[in-house]
KESE-96959 format. One record per residue (C-alpha): residue in three letters; x, y, z. Coordinates in Angstrom, 1 decimal. Each point is the difference from the previous one (the first is absolute). Example, Ala and Ser with C-alpha at 12.3 -4.5 7.8 and 13.67 -1.06 7.14 Angstrom:
<rs>
aa->ala east->12.3 north->-4.5 up->7.8
aa->ser east->1.4 north->3.4 up->-0.7
</rs>
This chain:
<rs>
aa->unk east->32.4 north->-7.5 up->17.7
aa->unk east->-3.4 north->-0.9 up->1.2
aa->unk east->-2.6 north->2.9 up->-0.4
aa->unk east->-1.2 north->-0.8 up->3.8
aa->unk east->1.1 north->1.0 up->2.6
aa->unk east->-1.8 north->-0.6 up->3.6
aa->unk east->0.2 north->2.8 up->2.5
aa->unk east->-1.4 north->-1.6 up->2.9
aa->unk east->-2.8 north->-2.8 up->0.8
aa->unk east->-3.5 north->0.2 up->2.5
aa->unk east->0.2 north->-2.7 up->2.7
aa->unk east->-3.4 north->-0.5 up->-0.6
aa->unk east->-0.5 north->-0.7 up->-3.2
aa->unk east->2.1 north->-0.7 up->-3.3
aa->unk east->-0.6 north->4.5 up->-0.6
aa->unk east->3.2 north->1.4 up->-0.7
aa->unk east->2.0 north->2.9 up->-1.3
aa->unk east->2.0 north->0.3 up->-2.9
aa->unk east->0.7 north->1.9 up->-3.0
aa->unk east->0.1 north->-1.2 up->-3.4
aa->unk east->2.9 north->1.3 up->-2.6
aa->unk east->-0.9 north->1.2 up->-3.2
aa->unk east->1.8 north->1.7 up->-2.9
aa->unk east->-2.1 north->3.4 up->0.7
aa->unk east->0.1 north->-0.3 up->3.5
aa->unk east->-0.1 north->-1.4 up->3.5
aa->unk east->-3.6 north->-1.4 up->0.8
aa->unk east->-1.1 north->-0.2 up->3.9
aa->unk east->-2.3 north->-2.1 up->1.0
aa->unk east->-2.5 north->-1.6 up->0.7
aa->unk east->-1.1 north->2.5 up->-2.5
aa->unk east->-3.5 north->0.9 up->-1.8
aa->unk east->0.6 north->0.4 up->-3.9
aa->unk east->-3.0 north->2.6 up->-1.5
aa->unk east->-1.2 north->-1.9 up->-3.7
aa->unk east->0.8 north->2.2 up->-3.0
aa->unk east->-1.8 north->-2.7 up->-2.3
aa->unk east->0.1 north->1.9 up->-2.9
aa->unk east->3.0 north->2.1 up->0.8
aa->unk east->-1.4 north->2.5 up->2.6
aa->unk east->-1.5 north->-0.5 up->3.5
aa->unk east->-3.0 north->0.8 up->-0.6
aa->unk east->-1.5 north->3.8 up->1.3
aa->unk east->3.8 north->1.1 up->1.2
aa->unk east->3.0 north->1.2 up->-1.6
aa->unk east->3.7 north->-1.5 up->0.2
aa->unk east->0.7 north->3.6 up->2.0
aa->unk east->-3.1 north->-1.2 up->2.4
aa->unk east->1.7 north->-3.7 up->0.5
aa->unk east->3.4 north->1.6 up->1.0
aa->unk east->-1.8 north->2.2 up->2.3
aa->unk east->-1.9 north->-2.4 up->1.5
aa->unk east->3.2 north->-2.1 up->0.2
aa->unk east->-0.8 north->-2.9 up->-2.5
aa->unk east->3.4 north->-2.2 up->-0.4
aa->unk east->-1.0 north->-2.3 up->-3.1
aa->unk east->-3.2 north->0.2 up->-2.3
aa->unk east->-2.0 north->-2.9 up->-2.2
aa->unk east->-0.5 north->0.1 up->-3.8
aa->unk east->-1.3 north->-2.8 up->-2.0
aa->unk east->1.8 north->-2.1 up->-3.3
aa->unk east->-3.4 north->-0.6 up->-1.4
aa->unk east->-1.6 north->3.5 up->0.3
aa->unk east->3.1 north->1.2 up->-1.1
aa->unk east->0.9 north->-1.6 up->-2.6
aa->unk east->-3.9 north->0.3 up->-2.2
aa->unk east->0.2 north->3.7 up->0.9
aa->unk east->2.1 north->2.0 up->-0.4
aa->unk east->2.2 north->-2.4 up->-1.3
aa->unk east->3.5 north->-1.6 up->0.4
aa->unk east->0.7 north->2.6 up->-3.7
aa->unk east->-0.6 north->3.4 up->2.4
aa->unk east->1.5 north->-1.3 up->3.4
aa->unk east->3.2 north->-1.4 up->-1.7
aa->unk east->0.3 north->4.0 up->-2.0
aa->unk east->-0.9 north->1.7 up->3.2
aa->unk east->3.0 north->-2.0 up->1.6
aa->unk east->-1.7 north->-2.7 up->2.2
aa->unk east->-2.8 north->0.1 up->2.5
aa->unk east->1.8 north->2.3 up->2.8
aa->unk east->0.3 north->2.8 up->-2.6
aa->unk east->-2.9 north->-0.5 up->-1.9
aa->unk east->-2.1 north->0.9 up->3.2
aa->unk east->2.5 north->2.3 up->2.0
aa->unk east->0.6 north->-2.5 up->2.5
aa->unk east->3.4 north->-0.4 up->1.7
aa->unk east->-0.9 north->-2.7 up->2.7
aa->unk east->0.1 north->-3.5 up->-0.2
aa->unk east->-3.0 north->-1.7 up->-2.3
aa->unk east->-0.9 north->-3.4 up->0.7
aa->unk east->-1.8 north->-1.6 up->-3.3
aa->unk east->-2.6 north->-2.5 up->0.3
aa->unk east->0.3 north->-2.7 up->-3.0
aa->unk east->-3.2 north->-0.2 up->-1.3
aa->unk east->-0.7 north->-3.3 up->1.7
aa->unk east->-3.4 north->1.0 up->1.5
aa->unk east->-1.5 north->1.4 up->-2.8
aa->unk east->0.1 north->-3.5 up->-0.8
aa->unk east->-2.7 north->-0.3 up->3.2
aa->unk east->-1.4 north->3.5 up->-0.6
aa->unk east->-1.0 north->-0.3 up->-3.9
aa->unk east->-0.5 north->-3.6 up->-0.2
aa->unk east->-2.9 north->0.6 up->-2.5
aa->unk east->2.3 north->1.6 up->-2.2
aa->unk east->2.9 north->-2.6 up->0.1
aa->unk east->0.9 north->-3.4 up->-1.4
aa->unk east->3.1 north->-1.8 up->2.2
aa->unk east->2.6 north->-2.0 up->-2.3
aa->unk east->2.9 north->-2.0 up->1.2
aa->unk east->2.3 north->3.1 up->0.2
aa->unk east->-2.3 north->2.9 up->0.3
aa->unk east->-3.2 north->1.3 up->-0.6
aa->unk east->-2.2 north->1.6 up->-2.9
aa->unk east->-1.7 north->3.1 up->1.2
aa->unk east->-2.4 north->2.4 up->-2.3
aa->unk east->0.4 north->2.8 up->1.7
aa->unk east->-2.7 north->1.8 up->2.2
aa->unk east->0.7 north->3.1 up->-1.8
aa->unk east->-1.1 north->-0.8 up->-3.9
aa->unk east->0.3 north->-3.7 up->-0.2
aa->unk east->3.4 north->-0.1 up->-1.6
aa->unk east->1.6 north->-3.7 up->0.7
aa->unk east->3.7 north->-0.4 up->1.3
aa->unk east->2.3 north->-2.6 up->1.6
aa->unk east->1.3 north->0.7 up->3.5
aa->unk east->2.0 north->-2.4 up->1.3
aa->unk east->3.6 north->-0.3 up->2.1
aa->unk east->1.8 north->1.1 up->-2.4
aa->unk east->-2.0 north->2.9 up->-1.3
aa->unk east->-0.5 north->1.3 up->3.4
aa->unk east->3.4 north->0.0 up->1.4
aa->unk east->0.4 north->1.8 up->-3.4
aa->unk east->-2.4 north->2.3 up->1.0
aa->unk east->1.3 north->0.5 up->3.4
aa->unk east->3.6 north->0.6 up->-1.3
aa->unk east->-1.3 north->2.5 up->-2.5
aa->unk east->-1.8 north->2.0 up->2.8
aa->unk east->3.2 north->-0.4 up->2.4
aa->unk east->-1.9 north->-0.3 up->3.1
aa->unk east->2.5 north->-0.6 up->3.1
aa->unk east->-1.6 north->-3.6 up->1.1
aa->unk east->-1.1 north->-2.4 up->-3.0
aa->unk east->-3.3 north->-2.4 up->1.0
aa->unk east->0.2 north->-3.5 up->-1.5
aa->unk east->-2.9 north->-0.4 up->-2.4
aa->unk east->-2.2 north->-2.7 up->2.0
aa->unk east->-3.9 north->-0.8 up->-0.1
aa->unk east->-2.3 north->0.9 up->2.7
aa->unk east->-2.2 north->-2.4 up->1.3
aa->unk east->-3.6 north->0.6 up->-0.3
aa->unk east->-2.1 north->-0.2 up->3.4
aa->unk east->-1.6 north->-2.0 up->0.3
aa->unk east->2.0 north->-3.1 up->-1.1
aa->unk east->-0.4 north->-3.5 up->0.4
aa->unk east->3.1 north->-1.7 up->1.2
aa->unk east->1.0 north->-1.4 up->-3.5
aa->unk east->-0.5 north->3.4 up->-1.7
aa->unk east->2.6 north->1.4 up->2.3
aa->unk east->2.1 north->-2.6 up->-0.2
aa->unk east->-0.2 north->0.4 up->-3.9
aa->unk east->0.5 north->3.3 up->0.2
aa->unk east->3.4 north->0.2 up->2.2
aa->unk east->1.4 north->-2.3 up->-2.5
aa->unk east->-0.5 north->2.6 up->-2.9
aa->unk east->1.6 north->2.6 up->2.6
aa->unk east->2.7 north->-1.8 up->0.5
aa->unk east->0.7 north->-0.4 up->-3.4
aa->unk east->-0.5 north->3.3 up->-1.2
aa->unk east->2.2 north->1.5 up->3.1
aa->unk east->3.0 north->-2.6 up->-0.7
aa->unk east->-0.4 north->1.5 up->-4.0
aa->unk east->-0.2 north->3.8 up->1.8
aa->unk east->3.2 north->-0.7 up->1.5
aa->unk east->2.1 north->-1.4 up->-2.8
aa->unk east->-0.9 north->3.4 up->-1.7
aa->unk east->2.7 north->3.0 up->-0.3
aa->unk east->-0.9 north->2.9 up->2.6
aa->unk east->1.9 north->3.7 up->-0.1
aa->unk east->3.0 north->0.5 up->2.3
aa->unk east->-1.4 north->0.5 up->4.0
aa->unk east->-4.1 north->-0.7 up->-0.6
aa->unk east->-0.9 north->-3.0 up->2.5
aa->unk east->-1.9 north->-3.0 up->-1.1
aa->unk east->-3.0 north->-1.1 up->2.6
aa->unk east->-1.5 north->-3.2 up->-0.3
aa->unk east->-3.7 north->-0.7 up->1.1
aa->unk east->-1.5 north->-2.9 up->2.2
aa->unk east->-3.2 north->-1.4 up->-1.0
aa->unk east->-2.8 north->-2.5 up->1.0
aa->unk east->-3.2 north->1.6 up->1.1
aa->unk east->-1.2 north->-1.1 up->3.7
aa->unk east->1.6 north->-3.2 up->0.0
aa->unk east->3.1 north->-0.4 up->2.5
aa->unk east->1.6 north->-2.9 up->-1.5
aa->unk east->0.3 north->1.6 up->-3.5
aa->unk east->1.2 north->3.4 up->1.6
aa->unk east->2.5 north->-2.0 up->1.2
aa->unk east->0.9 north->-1.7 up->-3.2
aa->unk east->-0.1 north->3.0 up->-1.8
aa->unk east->2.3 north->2.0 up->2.3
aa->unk east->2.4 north->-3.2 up->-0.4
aa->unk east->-0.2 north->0.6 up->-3.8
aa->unk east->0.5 north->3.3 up->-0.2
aa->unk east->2.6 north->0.2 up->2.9
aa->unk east->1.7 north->-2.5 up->-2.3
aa->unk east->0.3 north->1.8 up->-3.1
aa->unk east->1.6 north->3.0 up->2.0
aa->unk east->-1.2 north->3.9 up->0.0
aa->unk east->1.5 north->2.9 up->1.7
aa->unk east->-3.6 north->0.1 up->1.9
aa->unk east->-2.8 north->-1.8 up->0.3
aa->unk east->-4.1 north->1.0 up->0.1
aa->unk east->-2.8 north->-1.3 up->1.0
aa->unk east->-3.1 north->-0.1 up->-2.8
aa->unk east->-3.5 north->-0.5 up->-0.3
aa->unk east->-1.0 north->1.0 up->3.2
aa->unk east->-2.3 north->2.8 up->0.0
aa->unk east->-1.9 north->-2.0 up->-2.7
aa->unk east->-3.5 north->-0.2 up->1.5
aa->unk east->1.0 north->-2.3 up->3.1
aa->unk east->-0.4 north->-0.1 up->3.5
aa->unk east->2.1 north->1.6 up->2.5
aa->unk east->0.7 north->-2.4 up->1.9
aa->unk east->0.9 north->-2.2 up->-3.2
aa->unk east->2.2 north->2.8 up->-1.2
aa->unk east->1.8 north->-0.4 up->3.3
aa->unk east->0.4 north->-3.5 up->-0.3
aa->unk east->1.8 north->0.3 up->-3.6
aa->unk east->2.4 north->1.8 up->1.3
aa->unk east->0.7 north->-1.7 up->3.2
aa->unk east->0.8 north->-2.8 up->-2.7
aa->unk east->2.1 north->1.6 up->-2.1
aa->unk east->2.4 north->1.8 up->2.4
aa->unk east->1.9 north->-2.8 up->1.1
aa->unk east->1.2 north->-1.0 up->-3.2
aa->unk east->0.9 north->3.1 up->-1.2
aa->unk east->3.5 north->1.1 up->0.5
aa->unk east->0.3 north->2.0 up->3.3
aa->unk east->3.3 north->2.5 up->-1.7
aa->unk east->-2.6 north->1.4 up->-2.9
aa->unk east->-2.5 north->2.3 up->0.2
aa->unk east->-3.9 north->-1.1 up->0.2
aa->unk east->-2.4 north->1.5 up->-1.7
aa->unk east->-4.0 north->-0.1 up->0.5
aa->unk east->-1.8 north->0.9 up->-3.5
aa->unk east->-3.5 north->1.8 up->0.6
aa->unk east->0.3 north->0.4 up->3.7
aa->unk east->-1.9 north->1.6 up->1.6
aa->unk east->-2.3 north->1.6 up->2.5
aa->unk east->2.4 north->1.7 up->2.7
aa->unk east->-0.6 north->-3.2 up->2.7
aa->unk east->0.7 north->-2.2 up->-2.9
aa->unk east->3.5 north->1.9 up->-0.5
aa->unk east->0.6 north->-0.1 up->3.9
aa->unk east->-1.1 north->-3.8 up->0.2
aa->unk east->2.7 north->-1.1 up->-3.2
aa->unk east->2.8 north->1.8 up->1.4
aa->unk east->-0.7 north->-2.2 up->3.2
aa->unk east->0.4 north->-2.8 up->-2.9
aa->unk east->3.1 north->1.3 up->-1.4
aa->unk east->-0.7 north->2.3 up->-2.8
aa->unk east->2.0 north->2.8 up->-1.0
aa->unk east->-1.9 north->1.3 up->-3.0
aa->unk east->-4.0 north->0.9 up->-0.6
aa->unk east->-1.6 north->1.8 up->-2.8
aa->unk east->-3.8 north->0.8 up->0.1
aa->unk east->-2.5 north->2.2 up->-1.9
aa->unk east->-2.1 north->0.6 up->3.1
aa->unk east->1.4 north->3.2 up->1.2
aa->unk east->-0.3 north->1.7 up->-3.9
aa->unk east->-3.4 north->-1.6 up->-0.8
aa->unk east->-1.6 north->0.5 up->3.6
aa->unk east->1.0 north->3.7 up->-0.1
aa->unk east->-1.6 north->0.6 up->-3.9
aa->unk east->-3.0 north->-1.7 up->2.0
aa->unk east->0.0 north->2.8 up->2.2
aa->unk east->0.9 north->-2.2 up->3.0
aa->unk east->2.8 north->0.7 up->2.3
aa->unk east->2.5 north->-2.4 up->2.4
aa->unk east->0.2 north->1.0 up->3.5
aa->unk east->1.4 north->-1.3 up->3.3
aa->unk east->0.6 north->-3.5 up->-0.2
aa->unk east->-1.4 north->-1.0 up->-3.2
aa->unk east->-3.4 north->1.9 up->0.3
aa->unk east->-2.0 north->1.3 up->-3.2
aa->unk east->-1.3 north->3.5 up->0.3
aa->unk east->-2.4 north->0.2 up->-2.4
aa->unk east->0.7 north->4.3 up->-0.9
aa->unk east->-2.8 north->-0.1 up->-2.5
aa->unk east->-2.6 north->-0.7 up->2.1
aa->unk east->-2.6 north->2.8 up->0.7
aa->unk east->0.9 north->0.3 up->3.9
aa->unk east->3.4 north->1.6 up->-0.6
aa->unk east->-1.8 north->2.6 up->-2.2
aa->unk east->0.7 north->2.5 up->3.0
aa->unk east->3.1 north->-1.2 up->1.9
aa->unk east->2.7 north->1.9 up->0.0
aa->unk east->3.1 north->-2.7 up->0.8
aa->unk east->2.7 north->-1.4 up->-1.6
aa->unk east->-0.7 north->-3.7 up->-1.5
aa->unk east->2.0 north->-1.2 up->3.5
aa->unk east->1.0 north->2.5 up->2.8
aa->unk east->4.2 north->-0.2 up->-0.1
aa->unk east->0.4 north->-1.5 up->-3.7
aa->unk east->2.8 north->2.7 up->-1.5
aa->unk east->-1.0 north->-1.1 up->-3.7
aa->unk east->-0.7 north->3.0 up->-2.2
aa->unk east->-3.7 north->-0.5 up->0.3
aa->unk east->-0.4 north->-0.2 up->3.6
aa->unk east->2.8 north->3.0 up->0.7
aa->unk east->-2.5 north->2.1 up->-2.4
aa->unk east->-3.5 north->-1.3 up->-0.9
aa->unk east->-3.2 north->-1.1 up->2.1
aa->unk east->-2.0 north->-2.7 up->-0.2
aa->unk east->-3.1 north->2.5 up->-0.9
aa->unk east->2.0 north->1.3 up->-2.9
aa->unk east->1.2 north->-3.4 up->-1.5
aa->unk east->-3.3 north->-1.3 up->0.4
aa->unk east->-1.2 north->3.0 up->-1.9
aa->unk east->2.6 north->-0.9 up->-2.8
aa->unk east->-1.0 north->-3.6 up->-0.4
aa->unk east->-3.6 north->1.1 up->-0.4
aa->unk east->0.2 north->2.2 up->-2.7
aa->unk east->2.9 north->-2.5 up->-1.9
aa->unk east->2.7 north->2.4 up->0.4
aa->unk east->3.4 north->-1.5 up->-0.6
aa->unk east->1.4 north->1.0 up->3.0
aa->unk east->-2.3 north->-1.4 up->2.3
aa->unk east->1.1 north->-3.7 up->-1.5
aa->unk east->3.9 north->1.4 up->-0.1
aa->unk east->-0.4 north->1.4 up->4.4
aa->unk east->-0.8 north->-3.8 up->0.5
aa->unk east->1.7 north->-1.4 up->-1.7
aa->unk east->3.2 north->1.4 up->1.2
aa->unk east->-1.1 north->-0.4 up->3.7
aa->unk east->-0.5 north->-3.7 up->-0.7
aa->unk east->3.4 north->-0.4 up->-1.6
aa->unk east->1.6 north->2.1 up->3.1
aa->unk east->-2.0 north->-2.4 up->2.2
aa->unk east->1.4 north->-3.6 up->-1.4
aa->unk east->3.8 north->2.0 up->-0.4
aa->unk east->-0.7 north->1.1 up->3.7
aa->unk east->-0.6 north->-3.4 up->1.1
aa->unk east->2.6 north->-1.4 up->-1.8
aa->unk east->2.2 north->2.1 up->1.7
aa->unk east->-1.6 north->-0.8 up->3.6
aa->unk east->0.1 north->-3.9 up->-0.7
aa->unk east->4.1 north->0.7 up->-0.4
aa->unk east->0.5 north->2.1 up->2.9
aa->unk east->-1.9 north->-2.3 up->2.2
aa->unk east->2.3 north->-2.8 up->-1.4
aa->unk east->3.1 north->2.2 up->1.1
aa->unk east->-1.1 north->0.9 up->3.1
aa->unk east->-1.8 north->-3.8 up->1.1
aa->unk east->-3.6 north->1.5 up->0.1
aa->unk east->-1.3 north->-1.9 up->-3.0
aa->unk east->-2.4 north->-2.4 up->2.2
aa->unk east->-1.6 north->3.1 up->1.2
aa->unk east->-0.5 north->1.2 up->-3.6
aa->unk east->-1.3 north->-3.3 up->-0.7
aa->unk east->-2.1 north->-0.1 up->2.4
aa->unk east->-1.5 north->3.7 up->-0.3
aa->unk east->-1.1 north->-1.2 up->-3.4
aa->unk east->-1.4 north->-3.2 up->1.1
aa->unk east->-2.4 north->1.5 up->2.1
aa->unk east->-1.5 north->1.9 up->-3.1
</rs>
């Protein structure tokens, strides 16, 4: 049984609705997945995500694994139980630490030598060791272990560097996964449309029960990071689920699912709100810190029923993120996560209901 199943479809535009099947539960999307890199989203508790209606969370193999350790997770019972969380948890492979850290790396024919950022220990992660990872941690969907292209790249760097992907992601799924976790494979090839295309190809080829989009969200253009994935999607298989890594800013979100994306994760909504700055209307930044709130006595948004617009004011949040008072960062940050759930939600009812292009368009004119 495939682990897609499409609800309906926008006239419009290749948006649609679905749901994706998972061990733990029914995901509906398109749907906006808070990142838990180190096992907890950060500023929020797993009580706050269920409240705010969170359907799936993020945690990462390579984070994971240095600290606290595959020894820890494995005794607590696997990742779910470790951190009290009873949702779906999608696990990314480690694959753009390969991007992220590349000062602290070495790549080899099937995988790479890190020190770690932590104390300089050296490992091996490769395929095999993090589809090991991932099946210790039994998160619900399994990414293939893939390396993200740098941006900027020259054409022959990122034609290099889908080859290694495609090696390491046919050598991710040869390897033995638990009963019921999904397997996603990731497209490659920076800003160039003819190696998205071969890439999506590839990894189409080698078969996964989904299929993501990376390095986007890597220090391009918008307009480029548009273009990869108009040149991906129609070589991906239409009866999966697509998924968007990094992505993105709220129009970004709006603008993919016109592209066909199902999936988005994003640290904008936690790390804006530490920052003390707030999303509003149609992708708006409020910044709450700043001195001319000091004496306004709304909510972060008239008619947002998150907890921190139902009970706090701007004047007193500002307050809180002045004097570094944990709660100021944690009011913020829960708005923002209501915020990209909220849309979420709107993008699917639009699809229902055939209002999508007005959505669109709403956020367009931002």
């Amino acid at each position: 049984m495939a682990c897609f199943e499409c609800l309906c479809r926008d006239k419009n535009s290749l948006a649609r609705r679905g749901v994706v099947h998972t061990r733990r539960g029914d995901i509906q999307t398109p749907v906006f997945m808070p990142v838990g890199t180190r096992g907890s989203v950060k500023a929020v508790s797993p009580r706050e995500l269920d409240e705010l209606g969170s359907q799936i969370i993020l945690g990462n193999t390579y984070h994971l694994f240095l600290r606290p350790g595959l020894e820890i997770i494995s005794q607590a019972g696997g990742l779910h139980k470790f951190i009290s969380y009873n949702k779906p948890i999608l696990t990314d492979s480690g694959g753009f630490q390969v991007f992220s850290l590349a000062n602290l790396r070495k790549i080899m024919p099937d995988g790479v030598k890190f020190a770690s950022h932590i104390d300089g220990t050296r490992f091996f992660l490769g395929p095999k060791e993090s589809m090991h990872i991932q099946r210790t941690l039994d998160s619900d969907i399994v990414m293939a272990f893939d390396e993200c292209t740098p941006y900027p790249a020259t054409y022959e760097q990122a034609a290099k560097s889908i080859a290694i992907t495609t090696r390491w992601e046919t050598m991710s799924r040869e390897q033995p996964l638990n009963d019921g976790q999904l397997r996603f494979g990731i497209v490659q090839g920076s800003v160039f449309p003819e190696l998205r295309k071969q890439s999506a190809l590839e990894i189409s080829n080698i078969g996964f029960d989904g299929y993501a989009i990376g390095g986007v969200s890597v220090g391009e253009t918008e307009p480029e990071m548009y273009l990869a994935v108009e040149s991906a999607m129609p070589y991906i298989p239409d009866d999966a689920p697509h998924y968007l890594m990094g992505v993105g800013t709220p129009r970004q979100i709006v603008e993919n699912v016109a592209r066909g994306i199902d999936m988005f994760d994003c640290v904008l909504p936690t790390r804006m709100g530490r920052h003390g700055s707030a999303y509003v209307g149609n992708g708006k930044l409020l910044p709450v810190k700043a001195g001319r709130y000091a004496k306004d006595f709304t909510p972060i948004e008239e008619g947002c029923s998150c907890y921190a617009c139902r009970n706090f004011t701007r004047a007193y949040i500002r307050h809180l993120l002045n004097v570094n008072e944990i709660l100021g960062m944690q009011l913020v940050t829960i708005h923002n996560l209501h915020y990209y759930l909220n849309l979420a939600s709107r993008i699917r009812k639009s699809l229902e209901e055939g209002t999508f292009s007005e959505l669109r368009a709403e956020f367009a004119a931002n």
